[in-house]
N, C-alpha and C positions, 0 to 999 in steps of 0.2 A: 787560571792566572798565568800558567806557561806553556811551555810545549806539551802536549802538540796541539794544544788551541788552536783554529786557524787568526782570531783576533788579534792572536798573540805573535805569528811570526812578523819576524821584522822585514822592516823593508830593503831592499837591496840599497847598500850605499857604497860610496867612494873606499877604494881600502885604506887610499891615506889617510881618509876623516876615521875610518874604523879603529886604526892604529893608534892613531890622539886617543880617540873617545877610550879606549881600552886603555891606555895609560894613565890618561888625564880625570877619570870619574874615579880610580881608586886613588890615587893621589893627593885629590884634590878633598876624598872625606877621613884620607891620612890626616893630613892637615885640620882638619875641623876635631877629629876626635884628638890628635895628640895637643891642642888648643885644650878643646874641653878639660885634659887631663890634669892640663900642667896648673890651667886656674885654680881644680878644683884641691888640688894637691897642694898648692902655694898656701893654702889656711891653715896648715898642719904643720909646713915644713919653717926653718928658720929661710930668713928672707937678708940680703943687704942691701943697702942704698948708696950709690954710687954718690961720688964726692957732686956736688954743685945739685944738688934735687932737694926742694925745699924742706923745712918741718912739716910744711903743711900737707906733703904728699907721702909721710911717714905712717898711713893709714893702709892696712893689707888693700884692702878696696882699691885705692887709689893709684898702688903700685900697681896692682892689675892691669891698670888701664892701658901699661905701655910694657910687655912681657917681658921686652930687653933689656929692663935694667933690674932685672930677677933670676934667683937661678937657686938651684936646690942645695943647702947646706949640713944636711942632718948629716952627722957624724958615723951612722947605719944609712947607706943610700935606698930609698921603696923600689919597688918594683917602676913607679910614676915616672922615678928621675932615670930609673936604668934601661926598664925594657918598653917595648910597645905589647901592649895587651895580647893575648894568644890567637884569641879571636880577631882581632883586624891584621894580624901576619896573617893569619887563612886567610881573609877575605883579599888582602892585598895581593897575596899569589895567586888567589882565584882568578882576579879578575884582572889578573894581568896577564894570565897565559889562556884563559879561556877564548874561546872564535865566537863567544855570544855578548850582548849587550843586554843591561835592564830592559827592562817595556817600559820605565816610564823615561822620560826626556830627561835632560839633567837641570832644569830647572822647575817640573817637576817633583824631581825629590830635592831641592833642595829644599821646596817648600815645608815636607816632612821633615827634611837634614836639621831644621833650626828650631823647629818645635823642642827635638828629643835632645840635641844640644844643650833646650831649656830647661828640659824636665829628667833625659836620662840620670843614672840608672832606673828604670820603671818600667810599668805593667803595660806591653805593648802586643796586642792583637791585631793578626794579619788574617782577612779572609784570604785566602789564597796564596799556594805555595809557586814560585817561579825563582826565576834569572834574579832578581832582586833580593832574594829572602837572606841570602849571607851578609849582603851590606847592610839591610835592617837589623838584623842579630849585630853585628858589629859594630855598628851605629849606637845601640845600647847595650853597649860593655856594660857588664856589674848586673845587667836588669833582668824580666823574662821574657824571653819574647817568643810566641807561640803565631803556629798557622794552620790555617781550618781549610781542607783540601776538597775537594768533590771528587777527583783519580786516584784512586786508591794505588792503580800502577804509578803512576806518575809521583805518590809519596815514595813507594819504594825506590823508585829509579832513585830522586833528588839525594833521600835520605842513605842509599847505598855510599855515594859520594862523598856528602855532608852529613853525618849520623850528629852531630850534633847539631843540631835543628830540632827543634820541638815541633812536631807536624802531630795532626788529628784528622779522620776520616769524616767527613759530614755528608750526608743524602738532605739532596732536597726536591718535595714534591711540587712543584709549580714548574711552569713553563712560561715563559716569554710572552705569548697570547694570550695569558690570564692577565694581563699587566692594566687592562682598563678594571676590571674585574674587582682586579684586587686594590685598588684605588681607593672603590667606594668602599671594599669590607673594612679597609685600613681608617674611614671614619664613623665605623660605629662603635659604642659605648666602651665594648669588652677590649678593641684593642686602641683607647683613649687611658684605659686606667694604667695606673705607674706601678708596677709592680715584678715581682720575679718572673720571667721571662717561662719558666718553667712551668708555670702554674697558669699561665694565661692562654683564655679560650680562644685567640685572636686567632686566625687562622693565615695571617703573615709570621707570626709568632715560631722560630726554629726551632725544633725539642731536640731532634736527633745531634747531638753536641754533647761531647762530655761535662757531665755535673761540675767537675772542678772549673769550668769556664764561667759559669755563672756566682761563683763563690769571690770571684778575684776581682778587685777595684781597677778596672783597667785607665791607664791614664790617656792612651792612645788608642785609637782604632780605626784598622784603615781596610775598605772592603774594596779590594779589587779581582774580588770573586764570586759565587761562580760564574760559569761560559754565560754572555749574554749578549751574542752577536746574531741567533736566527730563533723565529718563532718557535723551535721545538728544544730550544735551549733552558735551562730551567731559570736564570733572570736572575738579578740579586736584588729583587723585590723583600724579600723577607731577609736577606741578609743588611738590608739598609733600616727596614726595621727592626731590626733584633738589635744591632749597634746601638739604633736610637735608644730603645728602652733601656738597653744595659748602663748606657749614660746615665738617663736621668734618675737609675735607680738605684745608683752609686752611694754608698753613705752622705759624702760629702763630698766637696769640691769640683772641679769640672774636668771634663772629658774632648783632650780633640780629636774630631772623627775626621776621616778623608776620605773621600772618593774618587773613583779614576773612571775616566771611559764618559763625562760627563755631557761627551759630545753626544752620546746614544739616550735615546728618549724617557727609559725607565730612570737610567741614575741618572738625568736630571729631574726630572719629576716627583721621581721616589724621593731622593737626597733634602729638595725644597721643604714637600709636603712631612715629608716625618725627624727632619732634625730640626725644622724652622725655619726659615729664608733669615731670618732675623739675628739669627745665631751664625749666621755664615762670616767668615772675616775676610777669605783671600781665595781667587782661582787664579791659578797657572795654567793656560792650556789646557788638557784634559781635565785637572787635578780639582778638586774641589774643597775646603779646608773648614769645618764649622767650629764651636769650640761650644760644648752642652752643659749646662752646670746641674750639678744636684739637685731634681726636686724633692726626693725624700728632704733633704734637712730642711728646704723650705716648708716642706709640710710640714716637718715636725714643730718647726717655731710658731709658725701658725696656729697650731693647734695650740700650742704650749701659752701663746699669748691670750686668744682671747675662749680658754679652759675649755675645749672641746672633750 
C-alpha cells in the first residue's frame, strides 16, 4: 500500500499544488473531525438559543442543523469543548510537515472521510499500511483501527515513526496470474458458503491473519492492499474475498467495504464478482464504495420463520 511499492510512488507535481495539497487535506479533515466532535458532544452538553430562533427549533436535532448558534456550557469544560483529540494533533503535524502525500486523491477519501463521519468511533480494517494510515486512525477518533501489511520491513519503518498504529504482518500465496484461475475456484460450492473465514476450504480464503481479526464485527473495510501492479505480485484476489466474507458474516448489520486501484482488472473484477455489483453505491475515480449487509441474521430469521 506505500513505499516502496512502485504502484504507489507518486507522481511528480507542481510544488505549489504540493504546498496546498499538504496543508489543505489535513486541514480540511480538521474541520470534518472537529464538526463530528462538536455535534456529537452538543447531546450531552447544555445548549442556549440565541434570542429571535423559534420554539419550534428548541429541539437538540434541530439546533444541530445551524452549529453557530450553539456553543458548549457545562460548568466542567470536556476535553470536546477544550482540546482537539491527541490523535488528529499527530496527524495534523504529520501531514503538514511531511514531503509525502496520501495515494489516494482527495476526493477519493473523502468518499471514506463521510462514511466514518457516519459511523465513527468504530471497527475500521485497512488492508494495507501507507502515507494514508494516520489520517484513517484519526479519522476514527475513539475507534480501532488496525492495518494488514505484506512488508514486514516497511511495518517496522512506518510503525518506528507512528507506534501507535495497530499494524499486523500478513503472507500471501497467490500471485497476480492466478487471477483467471482463481475466478472460477471463487465460484465453487466451498467458497459460496457464509461462514468463518477460518474454517473455510476456499482456497481465496486468507488464514495467515491474526485470530483476533476474525473475532471483531468490522464496520469498515477498505483493501488497498497487497502489491498488485505485475504478474508475480501476489494481487488482492483473496484479500477482496476475505472482506467480502467477513461482511457477510457479521452478526448483524452491514459492512462498508472499499476498494482502490479499481482501474487494474483484478479489483475491478474481483470487487464486482464477490461483494455483488448490486451492493455497490458510489465510485470516485480509483475508489470503489459497496455497503454488504449481514447474512448470518438473515439466515438466522429465516430459519427461525419457517422452523428449519
Amino acid at each position: 500500500m506505500g513505499f516502496p511499492h512502485i504502484d504507489k510512488i507518486l507522481k511528480t507535481q507542481n510544488p505549489l499544488n504540493l504546498k496546498l495539497l499538504f496543508l489543505g487535506v489535513p486541514l480540511a479533515f480538521l474541520l470534518i473531525v472537529i464538526l463530528r466532535s462538536n455535534l456529537s458532544s452538543s447531546q450531552q452538553d447544555q445548549i442556549t438559543i440565541p434570542q429571535g430562533i423559534s420554539s419550534k427549533a428548541s429541539s437538540i436535532g434541530e439546533i444541530q442543523t445551524n452549529p453557530t448558534t450553539t456553543k458548549c456550557l457545562s460548568t466542567t469544560p470536556t476535553s470536546s469543548c477544550t482540546k482537539i483529540p491527541p490523535s488528529l494533533v499527530q496527524a495534523l503535524i504529520h501531514y503538514s510537515t511531511a514531503n509525502i502525500t496520501p495515494q489516494q486523491t482527495h476526493k477519493e477519501i473523502s468518499v471514506t472521510a463521510q462514511v466514518l463521519q457516519r459511523r465513527s468511533p468504530c471497527n475500521f480494517l485497512v488492508f494495507g499500511l501507507g502515507h494514508d494510515s494516520l489520517m484513517w486512525s484519526a479519522l476514527n477518533h475513539g475507534g480501532r483501527t488496525v492495518f494488514l501489511e505484506e512488508d514486514q520491513a516497511w511495518i517496522k519503518k512506518v510503525t518506528s515513526t507512528l507506534p501507535s498504529l495497530e499494524s499486523y504482518h500478513v503472507e500471501y500465496d497467490t500471485k497476480v496470474s492466478q487471477a483467471d484461475d482463481l475466478m472460477k475456484v471463487g465460484q465453487l460450492e466451498e467458497c459460496r458458503v457464509v461462514g468463518d473465514v477460518r474454517l473455510s476450504e476456499c482456497k481465496l480464503a486468507l488464514k495467515g491473519v491474526p485470530n483476533d481479526i476474525f473475532e471483531v464485527g468490522w464496520d469498515l473495510i477498505m483493501v488497498d492492499a497487497p502489491t498488485g501492479y505485475f504478474l508475480g505480485a501476489p494481487g488482492r484476489m483473496g484479500a477482496i474475498y476475505t472482506a467480502g466474507m467477513m461482511a457477510r458474516n457479521r452478526k448483524e448489520g452491514e459492512t462498508d467495504v472499499f476498494v482502490h486501484d479499481v482501474d487494474r482488472e483484478v479489483e475491478d473484477k474481483f470487487s464486482k464478482a464477490f461483494w455483488c455489483e448490486g451492493y455497490m453505491r458510489q465510485q470516485e475515480g480509483r475508489l470503489r464504495h459497496f455497503t454488504i449487509p449481514s447474512h448470518r441474521s438473515s439466515l438466522a430469521w429465516y430459519m427461525e420463520k419457517y422452523q428449519l
